[in-house]
C-alpha positions in Angstrom: 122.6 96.2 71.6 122.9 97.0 68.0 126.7 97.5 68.4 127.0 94.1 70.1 124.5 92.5 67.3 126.7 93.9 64.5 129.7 92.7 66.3 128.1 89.1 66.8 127.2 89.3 62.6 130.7 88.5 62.3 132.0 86.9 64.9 130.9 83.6 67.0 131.3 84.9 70.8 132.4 88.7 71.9 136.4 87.8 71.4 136.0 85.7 67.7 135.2 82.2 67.0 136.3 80.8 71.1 134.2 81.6 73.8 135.8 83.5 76.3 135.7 85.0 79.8 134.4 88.3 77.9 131.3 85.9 77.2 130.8 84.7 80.4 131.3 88.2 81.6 128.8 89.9 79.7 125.9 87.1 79.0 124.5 87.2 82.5 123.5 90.7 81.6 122.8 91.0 77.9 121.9 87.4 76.9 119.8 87.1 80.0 118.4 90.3 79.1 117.2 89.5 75.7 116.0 86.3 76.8 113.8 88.2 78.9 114.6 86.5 82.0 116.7 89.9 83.7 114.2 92.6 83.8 111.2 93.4 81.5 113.3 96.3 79.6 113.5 93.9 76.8 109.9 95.1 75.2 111.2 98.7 75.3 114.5 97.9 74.1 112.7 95.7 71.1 115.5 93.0 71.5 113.9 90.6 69.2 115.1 92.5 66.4 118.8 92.1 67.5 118.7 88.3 65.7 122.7 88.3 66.2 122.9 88.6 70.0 119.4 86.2 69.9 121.8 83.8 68.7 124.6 84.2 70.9 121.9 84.5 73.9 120.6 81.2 72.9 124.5 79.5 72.0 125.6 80.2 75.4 122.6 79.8 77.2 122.5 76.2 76.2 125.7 75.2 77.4 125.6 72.6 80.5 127.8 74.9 82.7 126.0 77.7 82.0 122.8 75.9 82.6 124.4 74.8 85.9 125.7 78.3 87.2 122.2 79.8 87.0 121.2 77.3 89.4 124.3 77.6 92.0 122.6 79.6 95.2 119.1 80.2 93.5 116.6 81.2 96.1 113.6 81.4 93.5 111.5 78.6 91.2 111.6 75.2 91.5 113.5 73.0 94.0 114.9 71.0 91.0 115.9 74.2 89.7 118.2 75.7 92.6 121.9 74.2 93.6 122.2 75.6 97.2 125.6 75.5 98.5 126.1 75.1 102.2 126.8 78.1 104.9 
């Protein structure tokens, strides 16, 4: 995390100023992750004090696609909140 935090101090997404593939890639783990929505290692792991990836967590997090994929073949939460797709 602190690699990727100094990383995200200068750049916008993993590859520079685009988002990439190598952000949708790797957000499902570490964004989710220090959103605390992947497992409860974020406590141990202190990822509020990685305020770059925070950012980039949040960035990507809000974008309507992204918002949309998390929701594609749920099977937990809220009925509104799950996009199943058919057998």
């Amino acid at each position: 995390l602190d690699v990727l935090d100094r990383h995200l101090a200068e750049n916008t997404y993993l590859a520079g100023s685009q988002y990439s593939v190598a952000d949708m890639a790797v957000w499902p783990w570490y964004g989710v992750m220090v959103q605390g929505g992947l497992y409860s290692a974020g406590e141990f792991l202190q990822v509020q004090d990685y305020k770059n990836v925070q950012r980039w967590a949040q960035e990507i997090g809000s974008r309507p696609a992204v918002k949309r994929g998390r929701m594609v073949n749920c099977i937990w939460g809220e009925p509104h909140e799950q996009v199943p797709q058919p057998a």
